[in-house]
C-alpha positions as CSV (number, residue, x, y, z in Angstrom):
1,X,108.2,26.3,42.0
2,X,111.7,27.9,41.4
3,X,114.8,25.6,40.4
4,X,116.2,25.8,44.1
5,X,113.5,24.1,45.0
6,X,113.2,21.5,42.3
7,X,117.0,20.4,43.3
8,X,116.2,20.5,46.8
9,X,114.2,17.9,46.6
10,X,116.1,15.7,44.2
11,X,116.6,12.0,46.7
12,X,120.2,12.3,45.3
13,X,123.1,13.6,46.6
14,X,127.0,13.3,45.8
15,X,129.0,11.3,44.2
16,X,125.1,10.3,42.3
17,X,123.6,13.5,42.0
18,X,124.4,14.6,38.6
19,X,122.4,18.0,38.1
20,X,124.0,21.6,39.0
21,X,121.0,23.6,37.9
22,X,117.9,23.9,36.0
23,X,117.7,26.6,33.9
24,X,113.9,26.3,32.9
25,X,110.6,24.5,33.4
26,X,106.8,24.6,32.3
27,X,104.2,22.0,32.5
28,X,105.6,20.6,29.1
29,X,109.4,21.2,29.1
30,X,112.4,21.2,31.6
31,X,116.2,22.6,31.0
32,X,119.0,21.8,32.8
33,X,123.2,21.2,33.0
34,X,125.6,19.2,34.6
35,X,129.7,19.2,34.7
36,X,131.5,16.0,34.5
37,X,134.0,17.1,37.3
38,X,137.6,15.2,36.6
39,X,137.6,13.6,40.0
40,X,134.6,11.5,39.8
41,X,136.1,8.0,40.7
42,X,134.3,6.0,37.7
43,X,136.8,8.0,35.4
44,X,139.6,6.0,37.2
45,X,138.5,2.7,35.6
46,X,136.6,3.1,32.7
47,X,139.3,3.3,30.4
48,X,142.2,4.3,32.2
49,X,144.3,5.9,29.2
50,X,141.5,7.5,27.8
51,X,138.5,8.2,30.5
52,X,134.6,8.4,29.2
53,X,131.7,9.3,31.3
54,X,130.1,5.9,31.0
55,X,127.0,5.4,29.3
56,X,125.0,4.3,32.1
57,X,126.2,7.7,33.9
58,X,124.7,9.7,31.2
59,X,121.5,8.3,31.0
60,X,121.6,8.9,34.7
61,X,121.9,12.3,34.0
62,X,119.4,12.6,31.6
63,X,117.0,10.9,33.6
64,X,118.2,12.9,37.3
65,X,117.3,16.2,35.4
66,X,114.4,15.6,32.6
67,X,112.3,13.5,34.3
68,X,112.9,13.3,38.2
69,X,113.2,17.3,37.9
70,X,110.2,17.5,35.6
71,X,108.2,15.1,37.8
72,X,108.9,17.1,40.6
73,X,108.2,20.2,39.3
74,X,104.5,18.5,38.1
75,X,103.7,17.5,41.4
76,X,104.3,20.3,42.8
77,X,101.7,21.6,40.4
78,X,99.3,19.3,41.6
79,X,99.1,19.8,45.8
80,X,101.3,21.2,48.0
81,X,102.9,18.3,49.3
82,X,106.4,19.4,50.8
83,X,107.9,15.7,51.1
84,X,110.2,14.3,48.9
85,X,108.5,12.0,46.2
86,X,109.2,8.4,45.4
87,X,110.9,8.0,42.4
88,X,111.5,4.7,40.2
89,X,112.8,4.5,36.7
90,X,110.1,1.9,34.4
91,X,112.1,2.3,31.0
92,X,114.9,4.3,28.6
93,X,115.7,4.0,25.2
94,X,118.6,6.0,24.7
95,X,120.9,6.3,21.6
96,X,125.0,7.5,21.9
97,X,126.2,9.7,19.8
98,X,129.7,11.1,20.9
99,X,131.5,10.3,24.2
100,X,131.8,12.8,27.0
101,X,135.2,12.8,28.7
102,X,136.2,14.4,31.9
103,X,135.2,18.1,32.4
104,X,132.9,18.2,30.0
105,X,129.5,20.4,30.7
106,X,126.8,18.7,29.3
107,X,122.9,20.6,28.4
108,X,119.6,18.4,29.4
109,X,116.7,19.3,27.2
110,X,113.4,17.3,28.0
111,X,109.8,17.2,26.6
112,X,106.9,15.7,28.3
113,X,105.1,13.1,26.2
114,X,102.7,11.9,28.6
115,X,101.6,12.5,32.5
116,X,99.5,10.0,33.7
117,X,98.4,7.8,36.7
118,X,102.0,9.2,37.9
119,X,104.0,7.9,34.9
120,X,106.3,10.7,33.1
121,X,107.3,9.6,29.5
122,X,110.1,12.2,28.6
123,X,111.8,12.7,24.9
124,X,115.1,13.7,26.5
125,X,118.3,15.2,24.2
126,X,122.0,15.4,25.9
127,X,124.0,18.0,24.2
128,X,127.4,19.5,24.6
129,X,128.4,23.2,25.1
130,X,128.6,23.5,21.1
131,X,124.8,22.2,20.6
132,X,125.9,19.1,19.4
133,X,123.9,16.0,20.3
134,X,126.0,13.4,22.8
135,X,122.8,11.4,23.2
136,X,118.8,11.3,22.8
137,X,116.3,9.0,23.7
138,X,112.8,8.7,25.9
139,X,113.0,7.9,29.4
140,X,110.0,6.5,31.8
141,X,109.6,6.9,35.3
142,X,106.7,6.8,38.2
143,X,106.8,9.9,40.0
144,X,104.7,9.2,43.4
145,X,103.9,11.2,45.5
146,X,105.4,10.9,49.2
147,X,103.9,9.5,52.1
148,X,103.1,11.8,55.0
């Protein structure tokens, strides 16, 4: 499965799809970015002087890419169903590190820690364009599959 495809079948689209590409993917590992474009509309009110992507929105991201992506990708791996799967997020620890303000590209690196009865754990790592870590944490979701 190619990232076109992976994306394609993302259930997100804008203003709440935060994932421009994935760069990689095995069965253990996914890669992707994101840019923080300045017009999304939570920048207006989340700090107005100063904007921040809020915290929420980067988990979000982290989640949208290293384990909805992931999951996908696994499925896929499994049958050949075409339909878009069911998707809910069961838990996320995540720790902040450094704000991202408007603009800002951020880098998604996620590893698989478990695949079973359709729950992906993830250890997922946020970082900027210079490597350094914005946030890191594990993130839980059940992946099902579609129905037909």
């Amino acid at each position: 499965m190619k990232s076109i495809e992976i994306t394609s079948k993302l259930p997100y689209s804008a203003p709440f799809l935060f994932v421009d590409e994935i760069t990689s993917v095995s069965e253990n590992t996914i890669e992707g970015n994101y840019l923080f474009n300045k017009s999304h509309d939570f920048y207006r009110g989340h700090f107005k002087v100063n904007p921040v992507t809020p915290g929420v929105i980067l988990a979000e991201c982290m989640a949208q890419i290293g384990v909805v992506s992931l999951g996908i990708y696994l499925l896929s791996k499994q049958s050949e169903a075409s339909a878009t799967p069911r998707i809910a997020m069961t838990s996320s620890n995540v720790e902040f590190i450094k704000p991202v303000y408007p603009g800002e590209k951020v880098f998604v690196k996620s590893e698989k820690k478990y695949f079973r009865f359709n729950k992906l754990k993830c250890v997922v790592i946020m970082t900027d364009t210079e490597e350094n870590i914005i946030c890191r944490g594990e993130i839980s979701g059940m992946i099902l599959k579609a129905e037909s």
